[in-house]
N, C-alpha and C positions, 0 to 999 in steps of 0.2 A: 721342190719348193719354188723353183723360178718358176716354171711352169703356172702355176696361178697367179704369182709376180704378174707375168708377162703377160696373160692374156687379160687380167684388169688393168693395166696400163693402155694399153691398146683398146680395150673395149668403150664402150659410146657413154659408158657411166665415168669415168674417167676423162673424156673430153668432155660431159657437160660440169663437172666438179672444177675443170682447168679452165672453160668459161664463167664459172659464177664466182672464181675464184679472181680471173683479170677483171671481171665486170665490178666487181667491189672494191677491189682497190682501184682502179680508176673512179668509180663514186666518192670513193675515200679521200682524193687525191684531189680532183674538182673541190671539191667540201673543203677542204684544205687551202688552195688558192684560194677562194672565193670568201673564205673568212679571215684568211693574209689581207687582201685587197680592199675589205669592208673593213679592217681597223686601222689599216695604214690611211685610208681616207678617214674616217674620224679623228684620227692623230692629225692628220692634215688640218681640217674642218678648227679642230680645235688650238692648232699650232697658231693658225691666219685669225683667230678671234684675239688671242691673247697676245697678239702680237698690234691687232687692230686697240684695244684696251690698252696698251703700253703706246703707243702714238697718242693716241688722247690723253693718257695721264701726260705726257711728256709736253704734249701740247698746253694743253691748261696750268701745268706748272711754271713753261715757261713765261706763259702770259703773266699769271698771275707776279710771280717772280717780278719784273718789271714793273707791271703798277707797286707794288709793296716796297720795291725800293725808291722809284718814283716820292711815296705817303712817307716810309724812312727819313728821304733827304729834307721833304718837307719838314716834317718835325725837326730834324734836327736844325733846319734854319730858321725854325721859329723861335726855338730853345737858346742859340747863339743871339739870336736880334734881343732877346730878354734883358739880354746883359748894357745894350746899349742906350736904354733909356729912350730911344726915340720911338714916340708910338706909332708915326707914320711906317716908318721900317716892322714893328710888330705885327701892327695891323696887316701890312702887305703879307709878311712873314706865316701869320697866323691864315688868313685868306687864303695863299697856295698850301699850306697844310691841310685846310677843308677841300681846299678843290682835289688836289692827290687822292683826298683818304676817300671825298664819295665816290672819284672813278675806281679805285680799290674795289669799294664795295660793288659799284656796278658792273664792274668784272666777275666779280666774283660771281655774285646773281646769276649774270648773264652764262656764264660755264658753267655748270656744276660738276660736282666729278660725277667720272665715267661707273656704270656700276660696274662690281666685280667682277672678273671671269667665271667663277664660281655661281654667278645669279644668273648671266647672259649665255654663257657656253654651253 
């Protein structure tokens, strides 16, 4: 029974089966890295967008953030001048309220948000 063992071990059909057999798994193995390396860069790609999307929201909020308190402090000193009866002090009061509230809005305009990760990525 060794005796046939032995001599298809050794025989040339047996090194080419041990050839197509390393040549496939190294195929295998390439194909393997090469589809590692092609989603860790998509991972990548899409890491640095979503991260680019979160600087811009952060961006625009803070801006906006500032004007809004800006138009806030305005009204609220328009609302306190009310009480004082003097119309010059209202007048003034109500006039930085308007000025606050249209840079607001031309902030706003001027940024708009970022589109989603989900639309741009």
């Amino acid at each position: 029974m060794t005796g046939p063992v032995r001599r298809f071990v050794t025989s040339k059909w047996s090194l080419i089966l041990t050839v197509i057999l390393l040549g496939v798994s190294a195929a295998m193995f390439t194909v393997a890295v090469v589809r590692t390396v092609d989603e860790q860069r998509k991972m990548h790609d899409f890491t640095q967008c979503l991260a680019e999307w979160a600087d811009a929201s952060t961006a625009r909020t803070t801006m906006l953030s500032a004007a809004s308190t800006a138009r806030n402090d305005a009204l609220d000193g328009f609302v306190r001048s009310l009480t004082t009866q003097d119309r010059v002090k209202e007048l003034a009061a109500y006039n930085a309220y308007l000025k606050a509230s249209d840079e607001y809005k031309r902030q706003s305009a001027a940024n708009p948000a970022p589109a989603p990760p989900k639309l741009r990525c």
